[in-house]
N, C-alpha and C positions, 0 to 999 in steps of 0.2 A: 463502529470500527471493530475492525478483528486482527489478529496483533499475533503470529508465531517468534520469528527470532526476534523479535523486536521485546515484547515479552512484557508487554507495560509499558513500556519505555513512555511511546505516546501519550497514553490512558495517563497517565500520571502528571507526568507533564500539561495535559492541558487538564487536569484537574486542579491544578495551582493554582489558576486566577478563576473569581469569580464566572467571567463575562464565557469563558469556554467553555467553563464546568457545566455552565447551564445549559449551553447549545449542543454538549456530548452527551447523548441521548442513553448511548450503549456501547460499553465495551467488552468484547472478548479477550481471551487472554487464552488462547491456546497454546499444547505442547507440541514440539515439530514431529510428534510421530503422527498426533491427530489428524485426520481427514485425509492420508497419503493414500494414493490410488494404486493398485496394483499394476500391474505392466507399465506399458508409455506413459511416461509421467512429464508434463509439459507445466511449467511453474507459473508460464501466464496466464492460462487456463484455469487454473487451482488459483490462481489471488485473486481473480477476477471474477472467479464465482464467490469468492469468500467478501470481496468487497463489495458484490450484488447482493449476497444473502443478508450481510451487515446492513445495508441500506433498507432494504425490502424487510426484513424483520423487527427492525426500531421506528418504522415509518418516517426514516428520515429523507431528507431531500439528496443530500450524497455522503456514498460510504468508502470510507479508509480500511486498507490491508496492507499487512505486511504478511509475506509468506515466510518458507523459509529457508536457512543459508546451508546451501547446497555448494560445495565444491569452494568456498568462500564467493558466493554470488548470491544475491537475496533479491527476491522480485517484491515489488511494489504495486498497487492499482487503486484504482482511484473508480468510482460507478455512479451515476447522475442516470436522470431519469431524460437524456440527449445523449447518452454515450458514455462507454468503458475505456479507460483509458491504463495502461500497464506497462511497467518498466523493469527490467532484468540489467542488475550494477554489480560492479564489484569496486571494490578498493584498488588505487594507483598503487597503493604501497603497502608494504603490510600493516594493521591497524589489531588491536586487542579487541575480543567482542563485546565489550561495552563502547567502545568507541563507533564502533560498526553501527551498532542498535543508535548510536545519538546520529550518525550520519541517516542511516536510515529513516528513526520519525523526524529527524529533519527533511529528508526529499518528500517524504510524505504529506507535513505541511508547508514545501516549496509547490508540489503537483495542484493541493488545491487553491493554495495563493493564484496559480498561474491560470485556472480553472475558474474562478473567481473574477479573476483581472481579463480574461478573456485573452491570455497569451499562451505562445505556441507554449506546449503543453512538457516538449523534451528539448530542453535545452543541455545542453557541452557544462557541467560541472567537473572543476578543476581535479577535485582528489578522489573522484567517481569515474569508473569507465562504463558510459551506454553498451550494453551487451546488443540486448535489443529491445524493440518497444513497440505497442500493437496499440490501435485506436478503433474502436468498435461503435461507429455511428449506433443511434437506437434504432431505425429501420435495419439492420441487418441484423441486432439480436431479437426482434420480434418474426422474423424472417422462421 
């Protein structure tokens, strides 16, 4: 897992209970200036590498990322070794950013519940607006 505005939030959270603690291999905890690319800056791009790198360097089976909150929007992804999965939210209403980072590693462990349960992946949350969202079969990132 790799974690900018979110910031722990996740990391922490499922280090509470036993049964996560053990299955969270590795967590980052980066600053949102880290890893910002110069020119065109595309936020699915950046979470979705950061959620392959998470995965691919902890030798785990799928990795979580949080990027970071740009313009009050914060992209999300999700990486298995079948497919990348990435979502770009904002807040319905205005929200404090600690409230934001709980909404956030909440989507995060809704994406892999849904990932998990084998359900469509972007569902319509109430106090979340889908900006946009990008699904990257594994034959087109081996491509």
């Amino acid at each position: 897992m790799a974690e900018k505005f979110s910031g722990g939030y996740l990391a922490n959270w499922l280090s509470e209970d036993d049964d996560t603690r053990d299955a969270l291999l590795q967590a980052w905890v980066l600053s949102e200036s880290a890893l910002n690319a110069e020119g065109d800056y595309n936020p699915l791009a950046s979470v979705l590498a950061m959620a392959t790198a998470a995965r691919e360097n902890s030798g785990a089976g799928i990795g979580l990322a949080c990027g970071d909150l740009d313009a009050g929007r914060v992209s999300l992804g999700l990486s298995t070794a079948v497919g990348d999965w990435g979502i770009i939210v904002k807040p319905r209403r205005n929200q404090s950013l600690n409230d934001l980072r709980c909404y956030a590693a909440t989507m995060l462990l809704d994406l892999l519940r849904r990932y998990l349960e084998g359900q469509d992946m972007f569902s319509d949350i109430a106090s979340l607006v889908t900006l946009e969202s990008l699904h990257i079969p594994a034959e087109e990132l081996d491509a």
